[in-house]
TIPA-94733 format. One record per residue (C-alpha): residue number from 1; residue in three letters; x, y, z. Coordinates in steps of 0.02 Angstrom, whole numbers, plus 50000, padded with zeros to 5 digits. Layout:
REM TIPA-94733
<NUM ALA <X Y Z>>
...
REM end
This chain:
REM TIPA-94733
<1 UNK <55083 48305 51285>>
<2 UNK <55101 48363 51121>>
<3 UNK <55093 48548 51073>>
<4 UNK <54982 48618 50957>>
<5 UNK <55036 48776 50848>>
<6 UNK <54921 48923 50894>>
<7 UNK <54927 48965 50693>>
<8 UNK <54858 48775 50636>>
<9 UNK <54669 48782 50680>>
<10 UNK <54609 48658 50763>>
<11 UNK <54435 48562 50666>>
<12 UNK <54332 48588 50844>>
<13 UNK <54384 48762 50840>>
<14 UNK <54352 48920 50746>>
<15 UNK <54476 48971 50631>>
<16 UNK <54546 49130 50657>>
<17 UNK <54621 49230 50526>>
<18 UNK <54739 49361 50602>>
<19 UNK <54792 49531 50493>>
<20 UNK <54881 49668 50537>>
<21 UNK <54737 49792 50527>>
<22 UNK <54566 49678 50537>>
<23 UNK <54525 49522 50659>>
<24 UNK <54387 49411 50564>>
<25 UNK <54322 49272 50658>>
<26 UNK <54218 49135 50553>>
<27 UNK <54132 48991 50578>>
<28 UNK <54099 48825 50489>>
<29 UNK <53934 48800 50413>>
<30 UNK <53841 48648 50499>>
<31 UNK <53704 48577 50416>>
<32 UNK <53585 48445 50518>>
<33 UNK <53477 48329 50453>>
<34 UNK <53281 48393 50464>>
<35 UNK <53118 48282 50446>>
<36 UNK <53070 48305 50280>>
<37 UNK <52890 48401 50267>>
<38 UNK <52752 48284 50271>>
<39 UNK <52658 48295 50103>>
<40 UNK <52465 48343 50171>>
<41 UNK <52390 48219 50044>>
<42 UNK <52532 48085 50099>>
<43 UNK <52462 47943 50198>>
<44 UNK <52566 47972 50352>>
<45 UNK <52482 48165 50378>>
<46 UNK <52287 48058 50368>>
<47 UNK <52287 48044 50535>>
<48 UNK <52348 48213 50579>>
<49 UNK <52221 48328 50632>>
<50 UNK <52203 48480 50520>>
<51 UNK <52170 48647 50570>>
<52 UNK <51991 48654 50533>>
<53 UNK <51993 48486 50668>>
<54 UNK <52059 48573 50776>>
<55 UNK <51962 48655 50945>>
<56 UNK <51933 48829 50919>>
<57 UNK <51885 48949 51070>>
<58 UNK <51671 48971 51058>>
<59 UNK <51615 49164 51077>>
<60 UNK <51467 49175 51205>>
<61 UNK <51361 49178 51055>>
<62 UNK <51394 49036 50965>>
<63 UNK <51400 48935 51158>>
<64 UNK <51207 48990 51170>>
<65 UNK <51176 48927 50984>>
<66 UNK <51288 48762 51046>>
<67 UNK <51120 48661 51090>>
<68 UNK <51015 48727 50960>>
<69 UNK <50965 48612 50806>>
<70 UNK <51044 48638 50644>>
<71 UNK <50934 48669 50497>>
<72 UNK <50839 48516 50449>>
<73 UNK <50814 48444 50618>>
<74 UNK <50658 48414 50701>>
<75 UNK <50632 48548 50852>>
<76 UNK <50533 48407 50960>>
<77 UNK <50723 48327 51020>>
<78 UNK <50713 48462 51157>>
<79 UNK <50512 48416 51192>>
<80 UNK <50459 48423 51380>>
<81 UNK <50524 48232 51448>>
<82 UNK <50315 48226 51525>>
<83 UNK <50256 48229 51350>>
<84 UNK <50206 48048 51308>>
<85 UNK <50285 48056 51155>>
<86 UNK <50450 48122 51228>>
<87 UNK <50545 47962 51244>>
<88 UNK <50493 47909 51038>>
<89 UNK <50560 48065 50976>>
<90 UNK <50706 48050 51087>>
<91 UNK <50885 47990 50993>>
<92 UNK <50902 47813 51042>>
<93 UNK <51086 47851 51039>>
<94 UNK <51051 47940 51200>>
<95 UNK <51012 47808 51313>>
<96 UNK <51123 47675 51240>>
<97 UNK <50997 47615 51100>>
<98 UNK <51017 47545 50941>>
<99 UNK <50927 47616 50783>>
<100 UNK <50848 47457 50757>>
<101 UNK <50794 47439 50917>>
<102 UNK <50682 47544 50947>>
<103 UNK <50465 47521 50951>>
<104 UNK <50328 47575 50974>>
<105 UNK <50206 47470 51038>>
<106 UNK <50073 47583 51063>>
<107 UNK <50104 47705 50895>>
<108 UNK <49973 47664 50757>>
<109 UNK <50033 47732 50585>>
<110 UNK <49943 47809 50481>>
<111 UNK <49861 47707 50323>>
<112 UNK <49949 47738 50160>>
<113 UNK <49880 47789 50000>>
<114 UNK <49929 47729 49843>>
<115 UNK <50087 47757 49783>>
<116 UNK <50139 47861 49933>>
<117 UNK <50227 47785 50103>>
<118 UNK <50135 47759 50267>>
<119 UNK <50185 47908 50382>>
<120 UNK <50244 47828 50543>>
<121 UNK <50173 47980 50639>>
<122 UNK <50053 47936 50761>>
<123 UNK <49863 47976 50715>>
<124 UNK <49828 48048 50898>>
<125 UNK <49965 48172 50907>>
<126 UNK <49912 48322 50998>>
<127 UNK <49891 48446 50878>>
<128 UNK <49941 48642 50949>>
<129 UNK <49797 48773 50916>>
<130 UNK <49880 48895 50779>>
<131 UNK <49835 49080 50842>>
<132 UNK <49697 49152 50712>>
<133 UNK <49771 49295 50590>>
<134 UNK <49732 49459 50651>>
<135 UNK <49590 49528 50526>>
<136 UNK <49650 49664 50398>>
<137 UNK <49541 49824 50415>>
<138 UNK <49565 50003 50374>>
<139 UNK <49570 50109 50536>>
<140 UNK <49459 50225 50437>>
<141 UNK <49330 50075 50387>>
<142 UNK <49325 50008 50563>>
<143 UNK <49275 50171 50632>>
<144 UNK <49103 50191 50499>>
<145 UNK <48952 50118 50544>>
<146 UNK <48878 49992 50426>>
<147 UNK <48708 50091 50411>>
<148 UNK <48689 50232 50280>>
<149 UNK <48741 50276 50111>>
<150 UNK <48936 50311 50082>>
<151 UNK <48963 50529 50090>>
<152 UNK <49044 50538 49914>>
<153 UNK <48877 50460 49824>>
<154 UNK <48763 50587 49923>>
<155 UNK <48869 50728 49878>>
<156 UNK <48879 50672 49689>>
<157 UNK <48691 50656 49706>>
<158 UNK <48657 50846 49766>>
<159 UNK <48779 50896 49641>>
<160 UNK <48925 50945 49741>>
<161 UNK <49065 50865 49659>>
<162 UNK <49091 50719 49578>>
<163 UNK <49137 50528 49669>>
<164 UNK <49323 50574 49649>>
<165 UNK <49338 50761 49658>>
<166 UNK <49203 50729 49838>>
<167 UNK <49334 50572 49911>>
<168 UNK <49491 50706 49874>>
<169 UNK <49405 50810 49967>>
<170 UNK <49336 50722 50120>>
<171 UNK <49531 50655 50126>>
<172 UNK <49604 50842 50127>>
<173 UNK <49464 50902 50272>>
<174 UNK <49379 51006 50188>>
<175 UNK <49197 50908 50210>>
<176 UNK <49089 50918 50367>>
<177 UNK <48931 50811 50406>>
<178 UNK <48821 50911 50545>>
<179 UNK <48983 50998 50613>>
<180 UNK <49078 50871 50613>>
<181 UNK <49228 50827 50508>>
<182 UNK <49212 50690 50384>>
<183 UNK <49304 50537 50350>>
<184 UNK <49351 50436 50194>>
<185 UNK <49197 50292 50188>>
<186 UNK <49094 50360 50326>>
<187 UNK <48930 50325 50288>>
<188 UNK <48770 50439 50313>>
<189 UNK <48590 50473 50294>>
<190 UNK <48523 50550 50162>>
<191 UNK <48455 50700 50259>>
<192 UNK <48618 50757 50333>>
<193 UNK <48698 50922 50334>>
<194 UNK <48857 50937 50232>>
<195 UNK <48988 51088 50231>>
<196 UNK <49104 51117 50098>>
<197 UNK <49252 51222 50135>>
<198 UNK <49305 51375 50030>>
<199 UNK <49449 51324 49985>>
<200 UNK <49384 51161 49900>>
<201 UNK <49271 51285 49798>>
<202 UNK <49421 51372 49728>>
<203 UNK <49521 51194 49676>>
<204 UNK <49340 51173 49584>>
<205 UNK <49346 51349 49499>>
<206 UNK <49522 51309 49431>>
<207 UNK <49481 51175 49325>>
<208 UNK <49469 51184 49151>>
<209 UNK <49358 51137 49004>>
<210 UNK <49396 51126 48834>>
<211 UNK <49297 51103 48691>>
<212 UNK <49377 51030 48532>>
<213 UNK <49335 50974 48375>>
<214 UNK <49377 50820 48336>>
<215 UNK <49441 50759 48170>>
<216 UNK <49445 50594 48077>>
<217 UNK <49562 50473 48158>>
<218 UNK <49557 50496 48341>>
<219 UNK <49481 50411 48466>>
<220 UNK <49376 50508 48611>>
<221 UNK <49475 50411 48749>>
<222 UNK <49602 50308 48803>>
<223 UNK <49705 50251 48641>>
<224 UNK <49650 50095 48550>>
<225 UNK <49711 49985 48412>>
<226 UNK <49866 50116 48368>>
<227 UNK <49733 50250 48376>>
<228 UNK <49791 50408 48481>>
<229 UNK <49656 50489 48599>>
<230 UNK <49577 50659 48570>>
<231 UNK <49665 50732 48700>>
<232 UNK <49824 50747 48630>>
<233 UNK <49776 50865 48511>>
<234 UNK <49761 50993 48681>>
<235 UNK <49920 51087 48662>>
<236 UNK <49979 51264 48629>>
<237 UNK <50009 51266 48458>>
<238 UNK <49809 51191 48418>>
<239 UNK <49715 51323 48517>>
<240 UNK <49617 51419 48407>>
<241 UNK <49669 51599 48361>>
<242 UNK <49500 51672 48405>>
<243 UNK <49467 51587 48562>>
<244 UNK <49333 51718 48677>>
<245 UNK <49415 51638 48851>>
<246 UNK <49543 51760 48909>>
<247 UNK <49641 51622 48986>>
<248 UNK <49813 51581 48996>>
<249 UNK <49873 51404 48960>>
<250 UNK <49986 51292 49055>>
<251 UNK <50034 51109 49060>>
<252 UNK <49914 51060 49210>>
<253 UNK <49772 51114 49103>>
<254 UNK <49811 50971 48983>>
<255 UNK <49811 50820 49125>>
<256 UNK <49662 50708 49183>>
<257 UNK <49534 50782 49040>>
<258 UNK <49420 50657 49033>>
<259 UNK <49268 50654 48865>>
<260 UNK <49121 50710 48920>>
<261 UNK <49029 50613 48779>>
<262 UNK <49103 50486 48654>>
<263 UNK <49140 50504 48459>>
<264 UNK <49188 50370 48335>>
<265 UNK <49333 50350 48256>>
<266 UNK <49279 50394 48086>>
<267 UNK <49138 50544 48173>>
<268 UNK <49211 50723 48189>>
<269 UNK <49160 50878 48277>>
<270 UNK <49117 50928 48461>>
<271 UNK <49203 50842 48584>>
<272 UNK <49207 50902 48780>>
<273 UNK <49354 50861 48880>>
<274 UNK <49335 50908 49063>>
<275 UNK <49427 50894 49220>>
<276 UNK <49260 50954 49307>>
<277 UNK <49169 50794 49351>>
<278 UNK <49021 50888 49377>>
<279 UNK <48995 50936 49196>>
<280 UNK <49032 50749 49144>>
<281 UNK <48910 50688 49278>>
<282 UNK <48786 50812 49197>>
<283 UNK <48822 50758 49021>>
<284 UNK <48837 50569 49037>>
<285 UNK <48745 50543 49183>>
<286 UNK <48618 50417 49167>>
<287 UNK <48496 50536 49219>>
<288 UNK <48561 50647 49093>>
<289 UNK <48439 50755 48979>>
<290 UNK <48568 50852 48884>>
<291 UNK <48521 50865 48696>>
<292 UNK <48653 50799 48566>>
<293 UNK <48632 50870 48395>>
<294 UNK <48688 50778 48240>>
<295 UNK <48721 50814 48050>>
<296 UNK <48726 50651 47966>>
<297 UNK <48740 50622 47782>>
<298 UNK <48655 50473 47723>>
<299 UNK <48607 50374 47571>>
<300 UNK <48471 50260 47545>>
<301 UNK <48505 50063 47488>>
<302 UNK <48355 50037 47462>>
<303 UNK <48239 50031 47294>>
<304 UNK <48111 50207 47294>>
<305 UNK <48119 50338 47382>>
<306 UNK <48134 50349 47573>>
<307 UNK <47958 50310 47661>>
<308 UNK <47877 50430 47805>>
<309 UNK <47870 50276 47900>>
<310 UNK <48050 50245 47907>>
<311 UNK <48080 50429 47959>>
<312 UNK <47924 50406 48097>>
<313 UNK <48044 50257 48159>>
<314 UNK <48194 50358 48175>>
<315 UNK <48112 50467 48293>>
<316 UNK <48028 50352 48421>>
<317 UNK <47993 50165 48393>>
<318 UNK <48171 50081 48375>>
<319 UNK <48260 49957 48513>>
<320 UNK <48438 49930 48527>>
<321 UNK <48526 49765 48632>>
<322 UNK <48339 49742 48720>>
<323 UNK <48325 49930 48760>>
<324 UNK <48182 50052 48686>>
<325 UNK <48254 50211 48631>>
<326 UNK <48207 50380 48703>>
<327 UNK <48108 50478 48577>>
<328 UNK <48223 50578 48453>>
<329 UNK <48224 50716 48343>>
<330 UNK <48258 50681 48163>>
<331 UNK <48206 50782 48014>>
<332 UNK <48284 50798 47835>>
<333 UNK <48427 50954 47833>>
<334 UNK <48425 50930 47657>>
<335 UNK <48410 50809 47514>>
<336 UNK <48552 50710 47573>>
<337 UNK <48597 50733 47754>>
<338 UNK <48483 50706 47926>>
<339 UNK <48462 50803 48056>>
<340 UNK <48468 50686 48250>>
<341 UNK <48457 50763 48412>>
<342 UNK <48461 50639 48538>>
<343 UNK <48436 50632 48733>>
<344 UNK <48545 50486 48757>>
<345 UNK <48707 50406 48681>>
<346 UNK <48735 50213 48657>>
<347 UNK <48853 50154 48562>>
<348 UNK <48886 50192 48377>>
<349 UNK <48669 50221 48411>>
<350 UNK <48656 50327 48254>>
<351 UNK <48720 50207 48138>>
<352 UNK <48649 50075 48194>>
<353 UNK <48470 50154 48187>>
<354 UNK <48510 50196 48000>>
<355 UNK <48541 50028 47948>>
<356 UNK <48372 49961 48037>>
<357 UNK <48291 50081 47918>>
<358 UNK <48414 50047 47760>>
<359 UNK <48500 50207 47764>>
<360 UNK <48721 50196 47760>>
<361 UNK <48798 50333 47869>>
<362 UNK <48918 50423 47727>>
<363 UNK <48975 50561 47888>>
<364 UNK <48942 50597 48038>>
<365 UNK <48959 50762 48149>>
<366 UNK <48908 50844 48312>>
<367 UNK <48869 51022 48306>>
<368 UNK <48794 51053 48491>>
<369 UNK <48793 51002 48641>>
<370 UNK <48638 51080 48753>>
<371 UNK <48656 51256 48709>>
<372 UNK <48857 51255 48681>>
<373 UNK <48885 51260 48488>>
<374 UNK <49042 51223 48368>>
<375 UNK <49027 51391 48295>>
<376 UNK <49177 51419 48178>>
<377 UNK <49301 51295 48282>>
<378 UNK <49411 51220 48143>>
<379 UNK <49460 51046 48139>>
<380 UNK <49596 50984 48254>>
<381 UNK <49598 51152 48354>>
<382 UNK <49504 51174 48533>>
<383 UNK <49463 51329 48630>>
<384 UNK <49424 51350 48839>>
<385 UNK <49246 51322 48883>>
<386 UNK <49190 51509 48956>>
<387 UNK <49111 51570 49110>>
<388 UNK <48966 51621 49052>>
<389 UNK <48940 51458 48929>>
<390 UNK <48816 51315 49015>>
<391 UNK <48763 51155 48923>>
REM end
């Protein structure tokens, strides 16, 4: 046997390089031959199953959704087997039919109408009674007899408050019918007993009335064909130096102020804005008998001078849109300008009565309303309606 030198290293072995001070021991790299990585679009991974294939562990959540049917399908695959049309809604796949073999023989389809396909839904199918939709009613409405006339209308009619100001205050409690409290709707007789508490009175007494007059350009309400209402011009800086009312203004006194009473566009003077709905009530009722007095300057288009009979029209005789007119008061103020005081106020009514009679409305103004007057109110500026002033 031949003897190998301990210093020659052997190929099997590792080589060992010996020094003085350090002992290193290293080994040959070995490289072996590894299965290349199967491209996943190659055709030898197509039959491989990819991790989305794969069986994943179910929660207990998606196990109970397991055997429900996915959107789209029709819920009568998991009908009751004794329904007779169990086994024609059933999958033939299930009991080992073909698609194409499956009939009916006892199914009748429905006819078709034109241009649309025959539904293959028998005629006879049972159809399930749909529970009736519970009927929407207010748990106050339910609760009010049909009999009687609604609360806020007989309070409006004794005067009490107006339809809004009386619902507001049914809804806070502060309205009793024959001891009882009140509801929002409840309907009553008109001989009952109502109660109206204090503190109602005293939201009443703290609402304000302003008189203004109105200039050229404004519009008595809400604002129309780039026309701004009347009741903008209800600020600080447009009451009038010498208003009587010793009343302080704030912002709230500016909100919901409604015209009691309507003026053209192109008509100026007294215009009442109120957040009392009593006093509009009382002016624009339609039982109203407020008087409405008018300085109108007018000229004649006529040929001559202006007959008596024309003026007798003016003050009782005329009909506007089917209506006969209340008597009026109209007399001459002076050579050139009318005197109306009216009872009642229809729409652009004073013009339209001058041109029945050939007479052109030049200006128009309203000086008094019942016994409150313009005075020396200049135009554009307004001033609080006082306590001792009544129309």
């Amino acid at each position: 046997m031949q003897r190998t030198d301990e210093s020659t290293p052997s190929p099997a072995q590792p080589a060992t390089v010996i020094n003085p001070k350090v002992v290193v021991t290293r080994r040959e790299p070995s490289y072996e031959p590894r299965e290349p990585r199967p491209d996943r679009f190659d055709d030898r991974n197509r039959d491989r199953p990819r991790d989305q294939d794969r069986e994943r562990p179910r929660s207990p959540e998606r196990e109970r959704d397991r055997d429900r049917p996915a959107f789209g399908e029709r819920h009568s695959l998991r009908q009751d087997p004794r329904d007779r049309y169990a086994m024609d809604r059933r999958d033939p796949r299930q009991d080992g039919r073909s698609a194409g073999s499956v009939s009916h023989p006892e199914r009748l389809e429905r006819p078709a109408r034109d241009g649309y396909r025959a539904d293959p839904r028998p005629m006879d199918r049972p159809v399930r009674p749909q529970p009736s939709a519970p009927s929407r009613q207010s748990p106050v409405a339910s609760a009010v007899p049909p009999e009687g006339v609604r609360l806020s209308k007989v309070m409006t009619e004794r005067g009490l408050a107006s339809r809004r100001e009386a619902d507001e205050w049914i809804d806070a409690g502060w309205v009793r019918v024959n001891g009882e409290m009140a509801v929002l709707g409840q309907r009553v007789t008109p001989d009952v007993r109502i109660e109206i508490d204090p503190a109602a009175r005293q939201q009443q007494a703290q609402r304000v009335t302003v008189l203004l007059n109105k200039p050229i350009g404004y519009v008595s309400g809400q604002a129309e064909d780039g026309y701004e209402p009347a009741s903008v011009l209800v600020t600080p800086a447009n009451r009038w130096a010498d208003d009587p009312a010793r009343k302080t203004f704030h912002l709230g006194h500016a909100r919901h102020l409604a015209p009691a009473g309507r003026l053209d566009i192109d008509s100026t003077g007294l215009l009442v804005l109120t957040q009392d709905g009593r006093i509009a009530k009382h002016l624009i009722g339609d039982d109203s008998d407020v008087e409405k007095e008018y300085l109108v300057r007018v000229q004649y288009l006529r040929d001559g001078d202006f007959p008596p009979e024309s003026l007798r029209l003016l003050n009782h005789g005329l009909e506007l849109d089917g209506h006969r007119l209340r008597p009026a008061k109209v007399s001459w103020a002076n050579e050139d300008q009318l005197r109306f005081v009216l009872r009642e106020g229809r729409k652009r009514q004073i013009r339209r009565m001058c041109e029945m009679v050939g007479l052109k409305v030049l200006a128009l103004k309203r000086v008094r309303i019942g016994s409150v007057v313009l005075g020396k109110l200049p135009p554009g500026q307004w001033r609080y309606l006082r306590e001792d002033e009544r129309f």
